[in-house]
C-alpha atoms as an extended CHARMM CRD file, in Angstrom:
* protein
*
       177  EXT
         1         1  UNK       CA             23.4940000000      -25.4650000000      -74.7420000000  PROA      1               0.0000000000
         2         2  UNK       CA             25.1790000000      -22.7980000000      -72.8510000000  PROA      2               0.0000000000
         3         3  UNK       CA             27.6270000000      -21.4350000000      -70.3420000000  PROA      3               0.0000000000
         4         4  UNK       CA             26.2240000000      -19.9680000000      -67.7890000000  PROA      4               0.0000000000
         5         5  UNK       CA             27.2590000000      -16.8460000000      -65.6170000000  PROA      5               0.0000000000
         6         6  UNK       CA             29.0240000000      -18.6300000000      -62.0540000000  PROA      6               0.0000000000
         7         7  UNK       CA             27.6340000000      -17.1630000000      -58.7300000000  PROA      7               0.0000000000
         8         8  UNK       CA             30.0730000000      -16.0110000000      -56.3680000000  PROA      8               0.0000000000
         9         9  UNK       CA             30.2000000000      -16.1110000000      -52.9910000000  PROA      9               0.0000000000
        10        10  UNK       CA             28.0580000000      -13.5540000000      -51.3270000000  PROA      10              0.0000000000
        11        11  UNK       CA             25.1070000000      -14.3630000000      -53.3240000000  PROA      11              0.0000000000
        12        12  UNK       CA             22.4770000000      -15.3080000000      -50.7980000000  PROA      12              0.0000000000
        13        13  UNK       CA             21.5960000000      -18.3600000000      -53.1010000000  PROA      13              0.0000000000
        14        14  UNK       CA             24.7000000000      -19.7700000000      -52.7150000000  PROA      14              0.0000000000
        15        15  UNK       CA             23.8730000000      -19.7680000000      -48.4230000000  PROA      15              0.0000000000
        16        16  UNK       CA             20.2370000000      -21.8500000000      -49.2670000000  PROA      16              0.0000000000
        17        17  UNK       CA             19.5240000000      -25.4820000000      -49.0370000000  PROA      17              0.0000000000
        18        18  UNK       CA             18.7300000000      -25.9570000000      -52.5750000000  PROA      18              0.0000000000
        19        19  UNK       CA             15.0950000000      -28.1090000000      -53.7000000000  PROA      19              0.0000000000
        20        20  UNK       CA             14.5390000000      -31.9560000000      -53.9520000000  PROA      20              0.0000000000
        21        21  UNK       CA             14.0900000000      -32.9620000000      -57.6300000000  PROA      21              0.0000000000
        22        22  UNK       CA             10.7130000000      -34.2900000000      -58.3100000000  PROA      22              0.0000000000
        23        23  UNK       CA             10.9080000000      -34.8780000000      -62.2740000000  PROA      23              0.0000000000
        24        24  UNK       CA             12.8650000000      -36.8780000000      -64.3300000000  PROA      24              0.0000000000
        25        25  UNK       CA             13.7740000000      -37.3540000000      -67.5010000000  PROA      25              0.0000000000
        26        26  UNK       CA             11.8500000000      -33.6920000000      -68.7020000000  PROA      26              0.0000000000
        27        27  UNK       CA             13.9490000000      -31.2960000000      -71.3620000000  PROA      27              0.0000000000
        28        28  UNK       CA             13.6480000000      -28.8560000000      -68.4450000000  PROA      28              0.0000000000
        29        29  UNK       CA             16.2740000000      -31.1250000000      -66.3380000000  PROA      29              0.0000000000
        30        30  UNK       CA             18.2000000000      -31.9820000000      -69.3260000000  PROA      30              0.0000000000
        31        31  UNK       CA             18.7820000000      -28.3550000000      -70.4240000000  PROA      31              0.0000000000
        32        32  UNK       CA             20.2510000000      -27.5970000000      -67.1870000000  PROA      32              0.0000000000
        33        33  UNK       CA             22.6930000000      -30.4350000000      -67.0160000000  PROA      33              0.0000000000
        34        34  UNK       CA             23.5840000000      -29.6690000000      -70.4200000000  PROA      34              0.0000000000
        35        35  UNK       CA             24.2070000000      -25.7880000000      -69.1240000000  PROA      35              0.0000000000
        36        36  UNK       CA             26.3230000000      -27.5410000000      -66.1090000000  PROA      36              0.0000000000
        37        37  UNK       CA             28.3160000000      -29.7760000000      -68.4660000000  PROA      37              0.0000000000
        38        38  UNK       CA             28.8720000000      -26.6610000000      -71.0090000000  PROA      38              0.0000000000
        39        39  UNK       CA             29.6500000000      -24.4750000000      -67.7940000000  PROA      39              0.0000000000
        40        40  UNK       CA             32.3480000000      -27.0390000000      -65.8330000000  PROA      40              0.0000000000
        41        41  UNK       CA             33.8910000000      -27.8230000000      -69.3930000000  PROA      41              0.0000000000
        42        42  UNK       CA             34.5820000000      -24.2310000000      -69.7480000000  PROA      42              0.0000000000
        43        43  UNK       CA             36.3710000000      -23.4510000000      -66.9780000000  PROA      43              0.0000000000
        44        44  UNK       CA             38.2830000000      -26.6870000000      -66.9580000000  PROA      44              0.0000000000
        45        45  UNK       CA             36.0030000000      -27.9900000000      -63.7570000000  PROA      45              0.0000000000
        46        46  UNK       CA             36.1710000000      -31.3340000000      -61.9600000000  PROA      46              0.0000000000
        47        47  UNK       CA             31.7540000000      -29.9370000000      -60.8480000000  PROA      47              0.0000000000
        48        48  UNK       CA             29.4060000000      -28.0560000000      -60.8340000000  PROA      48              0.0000000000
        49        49  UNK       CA             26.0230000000      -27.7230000000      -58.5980000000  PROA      49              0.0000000000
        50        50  UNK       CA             23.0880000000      -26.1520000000      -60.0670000000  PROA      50              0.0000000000
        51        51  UNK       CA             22.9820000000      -23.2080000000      -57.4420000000  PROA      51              0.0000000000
        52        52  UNK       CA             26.0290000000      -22.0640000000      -58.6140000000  PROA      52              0.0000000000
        53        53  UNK       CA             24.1550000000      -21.2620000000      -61.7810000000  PROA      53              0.0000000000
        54        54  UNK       CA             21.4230000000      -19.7680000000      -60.0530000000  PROA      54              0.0000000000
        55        55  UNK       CA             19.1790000000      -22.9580000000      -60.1220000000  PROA      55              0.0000000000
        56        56  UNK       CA             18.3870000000      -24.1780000000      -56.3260000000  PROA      56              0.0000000000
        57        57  UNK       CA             17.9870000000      -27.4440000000      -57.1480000000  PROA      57              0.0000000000
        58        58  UNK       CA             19.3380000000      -30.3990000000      -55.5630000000  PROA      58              0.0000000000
        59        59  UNK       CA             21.8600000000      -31.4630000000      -59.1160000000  PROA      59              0.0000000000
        60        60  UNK       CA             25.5810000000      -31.6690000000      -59.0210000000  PROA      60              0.0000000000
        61        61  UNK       CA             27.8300000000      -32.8240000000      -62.1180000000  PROA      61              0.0000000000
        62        62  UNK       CA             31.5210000000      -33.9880000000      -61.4530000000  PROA      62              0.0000000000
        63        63  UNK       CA             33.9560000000      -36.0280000000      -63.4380000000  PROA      63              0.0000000000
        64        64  UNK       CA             37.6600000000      -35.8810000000      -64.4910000000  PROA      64              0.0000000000
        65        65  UNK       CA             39.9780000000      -37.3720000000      -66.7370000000  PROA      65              0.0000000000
        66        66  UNK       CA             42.7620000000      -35.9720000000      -68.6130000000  PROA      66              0.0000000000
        67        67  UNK       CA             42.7100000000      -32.3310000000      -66.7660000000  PROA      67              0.0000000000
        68        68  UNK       CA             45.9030000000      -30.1210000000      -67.0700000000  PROA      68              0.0000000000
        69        69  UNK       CA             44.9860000000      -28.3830000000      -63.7970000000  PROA      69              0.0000000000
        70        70  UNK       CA             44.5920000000      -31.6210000000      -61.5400000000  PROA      70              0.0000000000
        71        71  UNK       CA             47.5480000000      -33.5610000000      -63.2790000000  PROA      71              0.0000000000
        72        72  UNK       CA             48.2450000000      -35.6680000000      -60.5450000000  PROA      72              0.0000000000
        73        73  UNK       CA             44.5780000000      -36.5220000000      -59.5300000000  PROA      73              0.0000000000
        74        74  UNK       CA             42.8720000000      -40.1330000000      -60.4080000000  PROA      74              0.0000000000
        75        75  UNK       CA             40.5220000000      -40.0730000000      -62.4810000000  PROA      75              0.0000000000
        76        76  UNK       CA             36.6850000000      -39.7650000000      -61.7380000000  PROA      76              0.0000000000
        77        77  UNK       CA             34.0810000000      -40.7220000000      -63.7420000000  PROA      77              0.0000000000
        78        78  UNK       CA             31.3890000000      -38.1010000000      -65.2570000000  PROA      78              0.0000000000
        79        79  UNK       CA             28.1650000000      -38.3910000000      -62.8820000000  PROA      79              0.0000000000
        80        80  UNK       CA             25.3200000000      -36.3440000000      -63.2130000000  PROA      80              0.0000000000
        81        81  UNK       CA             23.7670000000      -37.1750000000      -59.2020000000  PROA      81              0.0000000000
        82        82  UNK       CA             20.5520000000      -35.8890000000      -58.1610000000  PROA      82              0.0000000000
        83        83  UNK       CA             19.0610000000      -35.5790000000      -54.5000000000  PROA      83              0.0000000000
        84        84  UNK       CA             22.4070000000      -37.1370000000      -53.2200000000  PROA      84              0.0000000000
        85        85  UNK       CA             22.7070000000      -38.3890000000      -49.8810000000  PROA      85              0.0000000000
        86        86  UNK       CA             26.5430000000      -38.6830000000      -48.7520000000  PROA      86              0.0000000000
        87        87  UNK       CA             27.4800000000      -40.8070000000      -45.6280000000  PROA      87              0.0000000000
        88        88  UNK       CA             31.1090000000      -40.9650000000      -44.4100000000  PROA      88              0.0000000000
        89        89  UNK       CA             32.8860000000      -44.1180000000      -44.0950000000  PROA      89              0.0000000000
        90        90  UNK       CA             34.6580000000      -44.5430000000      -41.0700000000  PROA      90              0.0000000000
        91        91  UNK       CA             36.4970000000      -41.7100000000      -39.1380000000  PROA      91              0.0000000000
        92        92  UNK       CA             39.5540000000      -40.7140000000      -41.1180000000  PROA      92              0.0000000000
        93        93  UNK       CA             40.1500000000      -37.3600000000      -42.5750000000  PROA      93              0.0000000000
        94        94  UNK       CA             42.0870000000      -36.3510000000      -45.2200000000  PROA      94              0.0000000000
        95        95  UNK       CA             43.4660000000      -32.2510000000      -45.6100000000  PROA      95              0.0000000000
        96        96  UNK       CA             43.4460000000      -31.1590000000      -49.2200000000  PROA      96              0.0000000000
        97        97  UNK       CA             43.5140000000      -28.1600000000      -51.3390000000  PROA      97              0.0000000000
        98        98  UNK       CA             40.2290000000      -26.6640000000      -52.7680000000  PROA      98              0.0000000000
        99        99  UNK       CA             39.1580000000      -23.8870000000      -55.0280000000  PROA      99              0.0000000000
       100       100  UNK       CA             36.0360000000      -23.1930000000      -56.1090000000  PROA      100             0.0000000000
       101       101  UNK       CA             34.0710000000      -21.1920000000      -58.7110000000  PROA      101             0.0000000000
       102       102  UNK       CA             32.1190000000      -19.1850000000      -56.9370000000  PROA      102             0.0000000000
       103       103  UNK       CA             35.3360000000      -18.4220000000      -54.6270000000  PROA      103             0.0000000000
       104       104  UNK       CA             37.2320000000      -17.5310000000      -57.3620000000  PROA      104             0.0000000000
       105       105  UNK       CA             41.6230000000      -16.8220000000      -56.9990000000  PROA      105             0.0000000000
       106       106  UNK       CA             40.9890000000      -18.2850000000      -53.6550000000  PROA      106             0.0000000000
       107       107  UNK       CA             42.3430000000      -21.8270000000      -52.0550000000  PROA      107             0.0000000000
       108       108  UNK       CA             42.2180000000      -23.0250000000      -48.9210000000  PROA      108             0.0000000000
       109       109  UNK       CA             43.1150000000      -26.6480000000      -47.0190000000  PROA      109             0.0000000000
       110       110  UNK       CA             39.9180000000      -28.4120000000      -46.4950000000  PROA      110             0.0000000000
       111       111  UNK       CA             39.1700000000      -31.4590000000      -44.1340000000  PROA      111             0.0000000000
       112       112  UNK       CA             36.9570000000      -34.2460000000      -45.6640000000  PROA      112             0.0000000000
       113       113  UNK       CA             36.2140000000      -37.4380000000      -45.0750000000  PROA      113             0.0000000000
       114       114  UNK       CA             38.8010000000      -39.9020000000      -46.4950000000  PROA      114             0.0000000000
       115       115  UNK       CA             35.9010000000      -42.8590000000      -47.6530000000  PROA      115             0.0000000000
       116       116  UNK       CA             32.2380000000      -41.8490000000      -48.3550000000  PROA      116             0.0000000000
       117       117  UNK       CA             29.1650000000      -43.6150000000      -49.8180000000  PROA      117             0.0000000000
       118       118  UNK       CA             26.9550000000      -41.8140000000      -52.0280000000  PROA      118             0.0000000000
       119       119  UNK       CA             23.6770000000      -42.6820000000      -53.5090000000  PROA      119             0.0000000000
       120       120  UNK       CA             20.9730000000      -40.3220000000      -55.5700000000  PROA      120             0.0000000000
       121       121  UNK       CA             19.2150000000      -40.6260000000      -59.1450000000  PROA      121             0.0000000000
       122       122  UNK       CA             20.6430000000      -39.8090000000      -62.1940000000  PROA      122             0.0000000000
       123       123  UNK       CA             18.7020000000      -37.4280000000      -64.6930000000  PROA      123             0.0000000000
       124       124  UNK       CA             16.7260000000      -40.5710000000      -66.0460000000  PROA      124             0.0000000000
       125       125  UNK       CA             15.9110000000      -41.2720000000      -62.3490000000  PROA      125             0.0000000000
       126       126  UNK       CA             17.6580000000      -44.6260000000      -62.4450000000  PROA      126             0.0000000000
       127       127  UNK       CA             19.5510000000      -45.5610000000      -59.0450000000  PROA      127             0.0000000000
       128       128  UNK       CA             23.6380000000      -44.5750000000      -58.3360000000  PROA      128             0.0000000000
       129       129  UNK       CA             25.3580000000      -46.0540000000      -55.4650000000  PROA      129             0.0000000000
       130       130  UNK       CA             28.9960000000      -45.7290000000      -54.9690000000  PROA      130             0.0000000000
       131       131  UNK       CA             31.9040000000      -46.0390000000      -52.7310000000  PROA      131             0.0000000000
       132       132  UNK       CA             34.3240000000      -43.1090000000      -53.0840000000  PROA      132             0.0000000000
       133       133  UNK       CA             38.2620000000      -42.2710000000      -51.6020000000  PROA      133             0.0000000000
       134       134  UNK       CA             40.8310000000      -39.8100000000      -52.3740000000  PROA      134             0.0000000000
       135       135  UNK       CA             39.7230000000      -36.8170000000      -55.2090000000  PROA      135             0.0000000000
       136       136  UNK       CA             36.8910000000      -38.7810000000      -56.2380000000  PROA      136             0.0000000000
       137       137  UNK       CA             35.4300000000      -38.6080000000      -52.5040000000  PROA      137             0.0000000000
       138       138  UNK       CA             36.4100000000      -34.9290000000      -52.1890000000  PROA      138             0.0000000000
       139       139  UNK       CA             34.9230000000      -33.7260000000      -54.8220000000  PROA      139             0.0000000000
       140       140  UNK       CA             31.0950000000      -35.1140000000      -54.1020000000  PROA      140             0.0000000000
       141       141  UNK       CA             31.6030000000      -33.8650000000      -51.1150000000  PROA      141             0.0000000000
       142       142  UNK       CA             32.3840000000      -30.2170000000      -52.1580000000  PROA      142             0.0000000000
       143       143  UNK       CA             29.7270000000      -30.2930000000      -54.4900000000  PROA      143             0.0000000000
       144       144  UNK       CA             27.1430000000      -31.7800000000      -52.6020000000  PROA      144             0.0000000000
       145       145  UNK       CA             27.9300000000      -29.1000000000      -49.9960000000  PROA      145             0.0000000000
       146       146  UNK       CA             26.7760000000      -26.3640000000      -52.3080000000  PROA      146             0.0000000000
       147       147  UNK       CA             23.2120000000      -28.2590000000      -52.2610000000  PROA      147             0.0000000000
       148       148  UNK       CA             22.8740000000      -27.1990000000      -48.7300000000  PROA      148             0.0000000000
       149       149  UNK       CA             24.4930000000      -23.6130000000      -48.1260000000  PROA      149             0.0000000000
       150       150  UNK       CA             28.0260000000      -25.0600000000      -47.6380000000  PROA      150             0.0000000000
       151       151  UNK       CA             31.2800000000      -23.5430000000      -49.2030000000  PROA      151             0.0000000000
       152       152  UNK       CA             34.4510000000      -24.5470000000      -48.9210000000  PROA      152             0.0000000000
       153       153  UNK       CA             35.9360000000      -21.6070000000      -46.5130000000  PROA      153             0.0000000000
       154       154  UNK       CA             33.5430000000      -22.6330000000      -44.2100000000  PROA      154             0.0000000000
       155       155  UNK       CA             34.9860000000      -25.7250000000      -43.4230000000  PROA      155             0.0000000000
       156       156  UNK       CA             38.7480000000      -24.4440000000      -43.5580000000  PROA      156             0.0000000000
       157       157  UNK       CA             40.0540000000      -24.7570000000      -40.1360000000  PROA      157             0.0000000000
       158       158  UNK       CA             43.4430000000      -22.9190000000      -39.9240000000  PROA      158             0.0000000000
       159       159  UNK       CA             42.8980000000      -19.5510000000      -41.7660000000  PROA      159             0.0000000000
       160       160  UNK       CA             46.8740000000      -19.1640000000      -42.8770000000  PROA      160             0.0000000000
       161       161  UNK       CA             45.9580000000      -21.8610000000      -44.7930000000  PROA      161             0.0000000000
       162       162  UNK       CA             43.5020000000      -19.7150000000      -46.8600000000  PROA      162             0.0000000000
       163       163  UNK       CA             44.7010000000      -17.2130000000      -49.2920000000  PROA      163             0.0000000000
       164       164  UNK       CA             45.4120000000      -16.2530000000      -53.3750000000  PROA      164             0.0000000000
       165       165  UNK       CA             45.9790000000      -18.9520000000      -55.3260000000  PROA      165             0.0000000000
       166       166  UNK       CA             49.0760000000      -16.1920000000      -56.9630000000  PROA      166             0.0000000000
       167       167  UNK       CA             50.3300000000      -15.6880000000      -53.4140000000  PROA      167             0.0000000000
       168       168  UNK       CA             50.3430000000      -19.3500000000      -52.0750000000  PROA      168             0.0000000000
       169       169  UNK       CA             51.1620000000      -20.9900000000      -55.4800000000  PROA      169             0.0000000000
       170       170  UNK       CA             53.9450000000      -18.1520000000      -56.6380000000  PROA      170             0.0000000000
       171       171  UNK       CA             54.5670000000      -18.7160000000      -60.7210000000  PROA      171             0.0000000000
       172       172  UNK       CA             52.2510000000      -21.3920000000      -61.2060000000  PROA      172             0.0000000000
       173       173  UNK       CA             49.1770000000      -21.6840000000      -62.9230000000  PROA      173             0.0000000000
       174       174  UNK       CA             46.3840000000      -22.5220000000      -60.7320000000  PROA      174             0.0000000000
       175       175  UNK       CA             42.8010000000      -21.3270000000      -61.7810000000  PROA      175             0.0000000000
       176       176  UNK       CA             39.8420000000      -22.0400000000      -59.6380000000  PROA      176             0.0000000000
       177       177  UNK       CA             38.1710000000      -25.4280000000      -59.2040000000  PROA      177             0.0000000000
C-alpha cells in the first residue's frame, strides 16, 4: 500500500505501551501490515512495530532471508505477531549489535536473551508459538520492545559501545536496522 514516514526517537509515542488488538481479520489491520511490510522492505528491514509508524498498536512484522546488510545472519521467517508475549528461556545472554529505525546512524551492543518463546495471533487471529535463538530471538525481542516504550539504547549497558554506525564501522556500509 504504502511506505510510511519512520518515527524517531524522541517522539513520545515511541516511550508508550502500545494497545492490545481486539479485531482480526478487518481491512483496517490488513492495511497496516501491508504499510509495515511496504515500510521494512524499503529500508532493507529485518521489522517493524506499528508505533514506529505512528500506530500504538500491539503488531510487529519481522523476517529475513537473502539481506545484503545482515549477510551473515540465519534466516528468519516472515511473521506478522500480534499481542506477543515473549518469555526467556533459561539464563544466558548473548551481546549483539543493533540499529534501529527510529535511532537512525546509530548502533549500539545490546544484551538479550540467548533462547526465548514467543506466542501471539497472527492477523487472521490464528495461534503462533515458537522457540527462537540467535538473530531470530533478537530480533522479536527488539521489536516486541517497541510495543511497550522500549528502545534499544535503553538496554545498552557500556555506553563506548554506542556510537555512529560511520565512526564504529569506518568504510563500510551499514544502514540502520
Amino acid at each position: 500500500m504504502a511506505v510510511r514516514t519512520v518515527l524517531k526517537m524522541g517522539d513520545p509515542l515511541l516511550w508508550q505501551r502500545a494497545a492490545e488488538v481486539e479485531r482480526f481479520d478487518v481491512p483496517e489491520l490488513h492495511a497496516l501490515i501491508r504499510d509495515m511490510h511496504d515500510t521494512m522492505e524499503a529500508m532493507d528491514g529485518a521489522g517493524i512495530a506499528a508505533p514506529q509508524i505512528g500506530e500504538s498498536l500491539r503488531v510487529v512484522i519481522f523476517g529475513i532471508g537473502k539481506n545484503p546488510r545482515y549477510p551473515d545472519a540465519e534466516q528468519v521467517p516472515y511473521t506478522v505477531l500480534i499481542n506477543p508475549k515473549v518469555t526467556p528461556l533459561g539464563s544466558e545472554m548473548e551481546d549483539g549489535w543493533e540499529g534501529c529505525l527510529s535511532v537512525p546512524g546509530l548502533r549500539g551492543i545490546v544484551p538479550r536473551h540467548a533462547r526465548v518463546h514467543y506466542t501471539g495471533v497472527d492477523q487472521y487471529g490464528q495461534p503462533i508459538d515458537r522457540i527462537a535463538s540467535g538473530f531470530h530471538a533478537r530480533v522479536v525481542q527488539h521489536e516486541c520492545d517497541h510495543l511497550d516504550g522500549v528502545l534499544y539504547p535503553m538496554r545498552i549497558e557500556d555506553l563506548r559501545s554506542f556510537g555512529y554506525t560511520d565512526v564504529l564501522f569506518p568504510g563500510q556500509a551499514i544502514q540502520d536496522d
